[in-house]
VOPAGU-2260 file (C-alpha; in pm, 1 decimal, decimal comma):
REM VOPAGU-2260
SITE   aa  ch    i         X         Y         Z
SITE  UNK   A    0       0,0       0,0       0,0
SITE  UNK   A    1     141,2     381,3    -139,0
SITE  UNK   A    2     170,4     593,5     126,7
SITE  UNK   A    3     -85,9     835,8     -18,3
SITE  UNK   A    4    -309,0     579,4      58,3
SITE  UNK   A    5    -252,5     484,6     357,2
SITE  UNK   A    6    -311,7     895,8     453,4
SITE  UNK   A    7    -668,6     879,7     233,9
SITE  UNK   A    8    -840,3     777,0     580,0
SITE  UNK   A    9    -707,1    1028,9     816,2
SITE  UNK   A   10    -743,7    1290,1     557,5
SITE  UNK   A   11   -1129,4    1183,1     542,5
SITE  UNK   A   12   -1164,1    1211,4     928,1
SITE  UNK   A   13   -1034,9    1517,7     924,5
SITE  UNK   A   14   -1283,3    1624,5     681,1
SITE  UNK   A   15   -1543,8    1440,6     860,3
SITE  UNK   A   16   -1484,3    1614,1    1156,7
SITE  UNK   A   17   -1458,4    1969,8    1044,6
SITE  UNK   A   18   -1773,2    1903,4     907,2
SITE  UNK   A   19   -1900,1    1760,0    1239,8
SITE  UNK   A   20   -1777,6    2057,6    1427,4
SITE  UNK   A   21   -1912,3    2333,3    1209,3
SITE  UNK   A   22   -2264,0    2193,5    1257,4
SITE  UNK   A   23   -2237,1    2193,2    1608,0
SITE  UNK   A   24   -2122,2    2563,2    1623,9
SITE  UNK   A   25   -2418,4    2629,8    1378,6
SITE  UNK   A   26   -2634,0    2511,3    1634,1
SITE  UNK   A   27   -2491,1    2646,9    1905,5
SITE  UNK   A   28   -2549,2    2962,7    1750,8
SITE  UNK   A   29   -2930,8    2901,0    1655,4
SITE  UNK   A   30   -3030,1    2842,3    2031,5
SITE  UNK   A   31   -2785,8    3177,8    2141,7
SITE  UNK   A   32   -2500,3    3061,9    2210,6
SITE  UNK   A   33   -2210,1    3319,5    2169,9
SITE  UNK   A   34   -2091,9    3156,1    1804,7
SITE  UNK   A   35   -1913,5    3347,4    1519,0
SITE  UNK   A   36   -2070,7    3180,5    1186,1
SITE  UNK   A   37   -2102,9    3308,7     856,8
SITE  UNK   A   38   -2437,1    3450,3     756,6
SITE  UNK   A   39   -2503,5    3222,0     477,9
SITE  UNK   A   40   -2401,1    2951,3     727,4
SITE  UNK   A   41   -2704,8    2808,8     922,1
SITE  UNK   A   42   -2880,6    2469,4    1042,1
SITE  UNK   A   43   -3140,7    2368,0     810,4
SITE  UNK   A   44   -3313,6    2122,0    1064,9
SITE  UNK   A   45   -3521,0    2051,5    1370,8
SITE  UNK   A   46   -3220,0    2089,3    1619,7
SITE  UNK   A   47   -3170,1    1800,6    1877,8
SITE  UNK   A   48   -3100,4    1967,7    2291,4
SITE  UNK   A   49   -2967,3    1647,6    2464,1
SITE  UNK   A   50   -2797,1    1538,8    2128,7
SITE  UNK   A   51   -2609,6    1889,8    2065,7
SITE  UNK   A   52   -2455,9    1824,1    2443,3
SITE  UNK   A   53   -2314,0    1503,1    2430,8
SITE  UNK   A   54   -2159,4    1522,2    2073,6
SITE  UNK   A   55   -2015,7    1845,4    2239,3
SITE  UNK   A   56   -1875,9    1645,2    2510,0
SITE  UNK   A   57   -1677,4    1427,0    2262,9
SITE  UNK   A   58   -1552,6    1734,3    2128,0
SITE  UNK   A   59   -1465,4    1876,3    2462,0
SITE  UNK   A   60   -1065,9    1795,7    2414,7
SITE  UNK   A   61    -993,9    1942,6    2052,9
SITE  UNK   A   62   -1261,2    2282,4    2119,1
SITE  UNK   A   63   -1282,5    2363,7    2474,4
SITE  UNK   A   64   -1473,6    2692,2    2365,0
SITE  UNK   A   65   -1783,4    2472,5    2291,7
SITE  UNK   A   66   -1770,5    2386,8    2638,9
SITE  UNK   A   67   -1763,3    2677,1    2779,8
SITE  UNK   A   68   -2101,6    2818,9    2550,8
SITE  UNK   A   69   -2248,5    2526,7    2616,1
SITE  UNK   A   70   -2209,7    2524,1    2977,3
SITE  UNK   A   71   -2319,5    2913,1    3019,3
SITE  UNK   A   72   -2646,7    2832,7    2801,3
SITE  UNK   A   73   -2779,1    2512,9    3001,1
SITE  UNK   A   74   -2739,9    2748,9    3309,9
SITE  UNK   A   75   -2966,8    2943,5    3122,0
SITE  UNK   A   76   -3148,1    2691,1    2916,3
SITE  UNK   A   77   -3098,3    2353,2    3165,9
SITE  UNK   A   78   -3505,1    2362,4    3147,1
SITE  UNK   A   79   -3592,7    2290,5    2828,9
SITE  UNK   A   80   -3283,3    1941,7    2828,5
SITE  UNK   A   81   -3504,8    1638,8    2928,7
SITE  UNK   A   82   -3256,4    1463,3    3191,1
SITE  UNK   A   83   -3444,9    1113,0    3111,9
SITE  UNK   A   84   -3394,7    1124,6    2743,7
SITE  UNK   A   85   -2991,6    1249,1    2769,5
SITE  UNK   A   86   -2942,6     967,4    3036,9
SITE  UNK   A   87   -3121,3     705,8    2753,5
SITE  UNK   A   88   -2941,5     835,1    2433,0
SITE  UNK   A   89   -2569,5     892,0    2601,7
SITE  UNK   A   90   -2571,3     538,8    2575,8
SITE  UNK   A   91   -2514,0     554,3    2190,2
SITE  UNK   A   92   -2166,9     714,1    2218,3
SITE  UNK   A   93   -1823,9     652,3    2273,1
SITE  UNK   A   94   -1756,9     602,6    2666,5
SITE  UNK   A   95   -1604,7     944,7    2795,0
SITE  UNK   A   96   -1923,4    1126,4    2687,2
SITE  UNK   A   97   -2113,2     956,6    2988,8
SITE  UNK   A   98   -1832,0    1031,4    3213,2
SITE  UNK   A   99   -1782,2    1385,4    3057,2
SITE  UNK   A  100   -2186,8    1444,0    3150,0
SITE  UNK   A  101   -2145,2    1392,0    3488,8
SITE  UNK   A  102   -1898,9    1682,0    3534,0
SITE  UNK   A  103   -2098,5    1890,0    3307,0
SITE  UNK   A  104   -2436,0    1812,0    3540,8
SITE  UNK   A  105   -2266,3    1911,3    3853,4
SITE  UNK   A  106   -2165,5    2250,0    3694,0
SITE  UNK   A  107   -2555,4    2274,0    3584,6
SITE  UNK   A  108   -2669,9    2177,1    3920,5
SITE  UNK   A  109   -2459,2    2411,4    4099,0
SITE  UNK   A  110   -2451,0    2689,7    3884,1
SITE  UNK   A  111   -2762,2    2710,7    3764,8
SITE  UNK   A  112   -2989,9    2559,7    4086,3
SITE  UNK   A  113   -3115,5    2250,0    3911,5
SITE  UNK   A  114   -3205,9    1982,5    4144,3
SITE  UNK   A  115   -3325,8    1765,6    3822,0
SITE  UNK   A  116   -2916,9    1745,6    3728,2
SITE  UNK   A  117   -2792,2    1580,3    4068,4
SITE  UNK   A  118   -2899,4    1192,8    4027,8
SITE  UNK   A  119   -2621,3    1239,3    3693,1
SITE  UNK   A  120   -2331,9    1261,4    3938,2
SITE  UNK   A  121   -2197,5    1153,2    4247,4
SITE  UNK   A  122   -1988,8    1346,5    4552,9
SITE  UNK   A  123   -1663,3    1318,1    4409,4
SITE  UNK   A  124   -1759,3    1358,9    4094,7
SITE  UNK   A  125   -1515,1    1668,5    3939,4
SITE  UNK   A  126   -1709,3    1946,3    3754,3
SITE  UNK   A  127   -1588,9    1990,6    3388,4
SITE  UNK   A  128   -1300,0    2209,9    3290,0
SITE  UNK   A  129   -1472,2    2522,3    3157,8
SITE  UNK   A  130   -1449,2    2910,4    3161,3
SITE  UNK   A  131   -1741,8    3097,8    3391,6
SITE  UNK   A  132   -1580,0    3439,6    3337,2
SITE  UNK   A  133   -1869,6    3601,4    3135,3
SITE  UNK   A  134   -2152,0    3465,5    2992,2
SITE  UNK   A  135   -2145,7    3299,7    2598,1
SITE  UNK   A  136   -2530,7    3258,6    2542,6
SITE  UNK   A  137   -2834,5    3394,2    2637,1
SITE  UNK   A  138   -3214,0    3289,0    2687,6
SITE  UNK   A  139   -3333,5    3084,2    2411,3
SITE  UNK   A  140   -3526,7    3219,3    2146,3
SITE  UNK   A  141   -3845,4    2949,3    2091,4
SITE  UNK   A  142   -3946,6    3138,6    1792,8
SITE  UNK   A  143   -3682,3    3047,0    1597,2
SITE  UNK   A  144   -3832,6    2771,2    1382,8
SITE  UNK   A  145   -3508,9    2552,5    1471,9
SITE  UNK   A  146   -3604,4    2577,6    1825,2
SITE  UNK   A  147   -3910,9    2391,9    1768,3
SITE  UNK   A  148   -3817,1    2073,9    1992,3
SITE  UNK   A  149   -3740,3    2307,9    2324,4
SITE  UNK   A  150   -4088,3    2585,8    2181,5
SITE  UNK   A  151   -4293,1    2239,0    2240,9
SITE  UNK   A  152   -4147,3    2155,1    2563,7
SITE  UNK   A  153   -4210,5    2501,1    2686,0
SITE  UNK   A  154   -4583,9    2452,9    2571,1
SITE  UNK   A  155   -4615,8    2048,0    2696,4
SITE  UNK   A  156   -4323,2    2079,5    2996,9
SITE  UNK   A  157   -4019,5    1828,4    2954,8
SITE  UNK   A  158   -4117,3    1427,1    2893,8
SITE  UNK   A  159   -4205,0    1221,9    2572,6
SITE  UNK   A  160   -4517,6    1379,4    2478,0
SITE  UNK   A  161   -4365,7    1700,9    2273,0
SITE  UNK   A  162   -4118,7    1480,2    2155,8
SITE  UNK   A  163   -4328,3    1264,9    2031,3
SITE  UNK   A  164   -4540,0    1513,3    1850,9
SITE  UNK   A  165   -4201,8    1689,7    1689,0
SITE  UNK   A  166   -4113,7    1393,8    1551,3
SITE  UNK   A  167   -4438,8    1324,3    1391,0
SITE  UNK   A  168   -4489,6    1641,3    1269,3
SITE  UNK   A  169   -4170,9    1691,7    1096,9
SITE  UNK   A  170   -4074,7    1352,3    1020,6
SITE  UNK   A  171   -4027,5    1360,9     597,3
SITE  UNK   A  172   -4402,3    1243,3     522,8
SITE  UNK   A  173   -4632,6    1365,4     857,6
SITE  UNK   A  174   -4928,6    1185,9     720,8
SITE  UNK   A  175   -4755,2     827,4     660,8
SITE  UNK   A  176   -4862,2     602,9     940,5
SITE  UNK   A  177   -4505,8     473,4    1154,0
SITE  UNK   A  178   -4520,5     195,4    1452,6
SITE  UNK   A  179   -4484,1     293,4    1794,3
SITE  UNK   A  180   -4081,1      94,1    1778,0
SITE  UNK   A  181   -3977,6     310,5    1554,9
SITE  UNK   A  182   -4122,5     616,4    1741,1
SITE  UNK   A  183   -3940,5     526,1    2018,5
SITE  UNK   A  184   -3638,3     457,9    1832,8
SITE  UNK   A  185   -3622,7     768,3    1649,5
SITE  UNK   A  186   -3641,5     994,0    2010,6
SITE  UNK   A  187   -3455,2     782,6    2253,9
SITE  UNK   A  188   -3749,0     597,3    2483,8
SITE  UNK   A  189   -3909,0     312,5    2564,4
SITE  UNK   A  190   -4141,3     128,9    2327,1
SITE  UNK   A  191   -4395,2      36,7    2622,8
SITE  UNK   A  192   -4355,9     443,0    2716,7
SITE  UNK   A  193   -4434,7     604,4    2427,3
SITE  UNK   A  194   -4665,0     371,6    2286,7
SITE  UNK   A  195   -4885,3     482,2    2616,7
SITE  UNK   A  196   -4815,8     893,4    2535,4
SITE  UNK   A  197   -4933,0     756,8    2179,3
SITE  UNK   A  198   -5245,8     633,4    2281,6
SITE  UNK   A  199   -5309,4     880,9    2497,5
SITE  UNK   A  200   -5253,6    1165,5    2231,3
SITE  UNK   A  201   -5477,8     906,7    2005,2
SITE  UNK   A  202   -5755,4     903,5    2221,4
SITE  UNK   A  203   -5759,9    1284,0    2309,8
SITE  UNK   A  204   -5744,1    1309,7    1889,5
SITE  UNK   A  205   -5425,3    1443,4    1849,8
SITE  UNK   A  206   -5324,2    1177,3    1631,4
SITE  UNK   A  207   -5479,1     927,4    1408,1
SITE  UNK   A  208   -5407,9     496,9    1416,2
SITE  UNK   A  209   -5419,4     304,4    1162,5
SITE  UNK   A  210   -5571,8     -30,5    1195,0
SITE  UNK   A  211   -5423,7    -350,3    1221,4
SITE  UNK   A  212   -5204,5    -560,9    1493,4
SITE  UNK   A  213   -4909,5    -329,2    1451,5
SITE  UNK   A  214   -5091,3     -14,7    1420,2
SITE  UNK   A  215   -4883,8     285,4    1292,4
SITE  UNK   A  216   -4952,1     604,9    1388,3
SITE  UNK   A  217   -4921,9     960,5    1212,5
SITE  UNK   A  218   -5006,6    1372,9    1329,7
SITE  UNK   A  219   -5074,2    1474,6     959,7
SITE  UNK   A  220   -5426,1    1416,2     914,8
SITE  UNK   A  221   -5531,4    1552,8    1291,4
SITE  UNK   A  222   -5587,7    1882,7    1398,0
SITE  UNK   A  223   -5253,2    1919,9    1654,6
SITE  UNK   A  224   -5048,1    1938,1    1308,4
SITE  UNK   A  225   -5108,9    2254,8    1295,3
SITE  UNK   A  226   -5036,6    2348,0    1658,2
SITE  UNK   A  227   -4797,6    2585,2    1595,5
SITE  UNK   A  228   -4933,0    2764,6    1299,9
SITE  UNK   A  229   -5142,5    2712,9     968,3
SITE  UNK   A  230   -4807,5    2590,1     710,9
SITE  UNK   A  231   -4635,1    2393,6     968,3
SITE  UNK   A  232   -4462,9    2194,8     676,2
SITE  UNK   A  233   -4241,6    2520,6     636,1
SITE  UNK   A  234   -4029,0    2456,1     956,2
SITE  UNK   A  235   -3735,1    2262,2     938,5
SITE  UNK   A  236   -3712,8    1862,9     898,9
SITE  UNK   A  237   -3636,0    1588,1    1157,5
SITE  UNK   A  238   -3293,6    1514,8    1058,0
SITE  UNK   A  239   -3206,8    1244,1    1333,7
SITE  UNK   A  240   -2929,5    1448,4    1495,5
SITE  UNK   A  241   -2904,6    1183,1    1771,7
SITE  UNK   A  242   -2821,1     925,6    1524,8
SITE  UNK   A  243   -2575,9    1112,9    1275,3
SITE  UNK   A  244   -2377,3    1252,9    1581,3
SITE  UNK   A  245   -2350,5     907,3    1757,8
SITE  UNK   A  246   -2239,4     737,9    1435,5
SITE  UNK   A  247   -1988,2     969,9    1340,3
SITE  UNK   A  248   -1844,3    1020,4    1662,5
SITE  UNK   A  249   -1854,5     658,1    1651,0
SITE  UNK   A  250   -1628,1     658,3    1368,8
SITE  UNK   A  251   -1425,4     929,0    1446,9
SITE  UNK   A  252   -1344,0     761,2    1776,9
SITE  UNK   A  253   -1235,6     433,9    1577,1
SITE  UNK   A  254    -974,0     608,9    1409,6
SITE  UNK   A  255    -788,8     774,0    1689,8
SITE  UNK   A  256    -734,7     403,8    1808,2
SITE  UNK   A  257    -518,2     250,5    1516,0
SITE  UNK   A  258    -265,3     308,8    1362,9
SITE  UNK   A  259    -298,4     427,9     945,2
SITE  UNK   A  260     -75,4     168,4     901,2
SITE  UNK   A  261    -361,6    -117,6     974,8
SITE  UNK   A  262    -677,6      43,0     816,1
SITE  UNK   A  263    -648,8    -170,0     554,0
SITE  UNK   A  264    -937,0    -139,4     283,0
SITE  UNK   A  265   -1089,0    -482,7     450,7
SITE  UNK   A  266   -1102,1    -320,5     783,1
SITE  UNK   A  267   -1244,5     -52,9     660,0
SITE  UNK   A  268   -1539,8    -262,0     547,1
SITE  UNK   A  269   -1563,5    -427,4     831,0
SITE  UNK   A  270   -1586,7    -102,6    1042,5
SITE  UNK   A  271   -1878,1      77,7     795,7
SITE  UNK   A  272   -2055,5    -269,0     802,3
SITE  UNK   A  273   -2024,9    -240,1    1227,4
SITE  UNK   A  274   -2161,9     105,1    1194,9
SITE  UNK   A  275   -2423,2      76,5     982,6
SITE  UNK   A  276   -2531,4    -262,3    1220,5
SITE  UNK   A  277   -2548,7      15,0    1490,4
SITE  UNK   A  278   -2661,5     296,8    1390,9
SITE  UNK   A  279   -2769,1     230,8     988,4
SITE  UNK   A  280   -3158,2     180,5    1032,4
SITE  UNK   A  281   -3224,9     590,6     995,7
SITE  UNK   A  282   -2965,0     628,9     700,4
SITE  UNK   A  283   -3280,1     493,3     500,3
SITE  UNK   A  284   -3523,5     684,8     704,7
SITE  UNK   A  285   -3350,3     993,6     683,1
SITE  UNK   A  286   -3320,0     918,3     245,3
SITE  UNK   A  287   -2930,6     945,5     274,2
SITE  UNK   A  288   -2962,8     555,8      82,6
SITE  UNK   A  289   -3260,1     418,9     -28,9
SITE  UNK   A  290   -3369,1      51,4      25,7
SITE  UNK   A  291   -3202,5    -140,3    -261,8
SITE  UNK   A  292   -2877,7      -5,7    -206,2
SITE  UNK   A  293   -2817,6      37,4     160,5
SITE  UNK   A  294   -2770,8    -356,1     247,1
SITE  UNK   A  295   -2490,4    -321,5      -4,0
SITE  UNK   A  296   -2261,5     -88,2     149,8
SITE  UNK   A  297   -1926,0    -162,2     262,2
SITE  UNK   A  298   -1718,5     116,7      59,4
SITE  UNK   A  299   -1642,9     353,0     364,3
SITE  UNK   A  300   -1552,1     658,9     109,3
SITE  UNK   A  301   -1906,7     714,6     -39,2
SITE  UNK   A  302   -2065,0     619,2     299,3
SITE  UNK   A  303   -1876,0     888,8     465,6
SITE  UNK   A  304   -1886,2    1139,4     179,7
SITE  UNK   A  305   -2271,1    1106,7     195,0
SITE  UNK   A  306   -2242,7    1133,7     606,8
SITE  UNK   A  307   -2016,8    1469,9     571,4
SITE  UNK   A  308   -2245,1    1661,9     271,5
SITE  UNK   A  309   -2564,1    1571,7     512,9
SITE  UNK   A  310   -2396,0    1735,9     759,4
SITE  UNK   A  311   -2272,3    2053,7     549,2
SITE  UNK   A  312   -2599,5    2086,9     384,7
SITE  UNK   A  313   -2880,9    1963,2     657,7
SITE  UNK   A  314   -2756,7    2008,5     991,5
């Protein structure tokens, strides 16, 4: 193998996480965080609270600065992050997120007066290297149709109900019917829990069920589509931030832990084939590969180059 390309794959997570890191600032900036980004830069999607956090968490070592904006806005914001949901999705990355979380809890609990934040860390548990010198964000502005997730928790209060109904609602087709599982995959909870929230919002005729023994459920033919104004298919799409940020961090983590020498195009393979086993099911849902071709993908260039433009372009 040349040595040009053996460097191919570090070049490519370098690009891959450029691109990861401008879409984080980008959102950052959306929900006021102090963020310098181009004006013709901006996220193009239903951003994701407990998501932005922990992919800023992985970050934490190469751009302390996020950490310190995204410390000063959860003192601000800490109300509208649903402590369930970032306990269920930290699960999906690499290990010092979780442990990164608990030091960024304790500076939320103690900074900001949050009893919700303690049960995330323990008495010895070190708060996370950050600046408190001035603060980098301000209040949250919930008419800014990116902010739709946290404008929904300020109208239902924090649980799986508004997330429920932002999915739904900007999901790419609102009025196709979609099982409970996948609900709850999609947003980070329980089947058994939000298949009761969907009932619930069912019977109260927020949403319409489709018969059958595996009914599927949809917002687009009931009156709470339109909840927060008459053309609600003008705010931004569900892009599964969640899901793109785990899987790339994912990778990105992967590479930091061999050598160039041994990515071989084989391993290589095998590691897109383990990532698309974890994380893939949404890559169809989210139309980045359609059906036919994503059980055939084991080529880690186009499956990254189609990972990085989603980020440039969507996020």
């Amino acid at each position: 193998m040349t040595t040009a390309k053996r460097a191919a794959p570090t070049r490519r997570a370098q690009e891959l996480r450029q691109a990861l890191l401008s879409a984080v600032w980008r959102q950052w900036a959306e929900l006021g965080g102090a963020a310098a980004v181009p004006g013709k830069n901006h996220t193009r999607c239903i951003i994701d609270p407990e998501a932005l956090i922990l992919v800023t968490l992985w970050l934490a070592n190469d751009e302390p600065r996020l950490i310190d904006v995204a410390t000063s806005w959860a003192v601000l914001n800490s109300d509208f992050v649903s402590i369930q949901r970032i306990k269920n999705v930290a699960r999906s990355y690499p290990e010092p997120v979780y442990e990164r979380l608990r030091g960024f809890a304790r500076i939320i609990a103690e900074a900001g007066a949050e009893a919700r934040w303690k049960p995330l860390y323990a008495e010895a548990t070190q708060t996370l290297a950050h600046r408190d010198n001035k603060m980098r964000a301000v209040r949250v502005d919930l008419t800014r149709p990116t902010a739709t997730w946290l404008r929904l928790r300020g109208m239902f209060g924090l649980g799986i109900r508004p997330d429920v109904i932002v999915f739904l609602m900007r999901k790419d087709d609102p009025g196709e019917y979609i099982d409970s599982g996948a609900i709850a995959e999609a947003i980070g909870y329980s089947r058994p829990a939000v298949k009761r929230v969907l009932d619930a919002l069912v019977e109260a005729g927020g949403l319409s069920i489709a018969p059958g023994r595996d009914a599927g459920y949809a917002i687009g033919w009931s009156s709470l589509f339109t909840i927060l104004g008459p053309n609600p298919e003008q705010l931004p799409p569900w892009r599964y931030c969640h899901q793109t940020f785990a899987l790339v961090t994912d990778f990105l983590s992967g590479t930091t832990t061999q050598t160039v020498d041994v990515r071989t195009s084989f391993i290589e393979r095998v590691e897109v084939r383990r990532m698309i086993q974890r994380h893939g099911g949404y890559l169809v849902a989210n139309r980045l590969f359609s059906p036919h071709e994503f059980p055939q993908i084991d080529e880690v260039e186009p499956f990254l180059h189609r990972i990085e433009s989603m980020l440039d372009n969507d996020f």
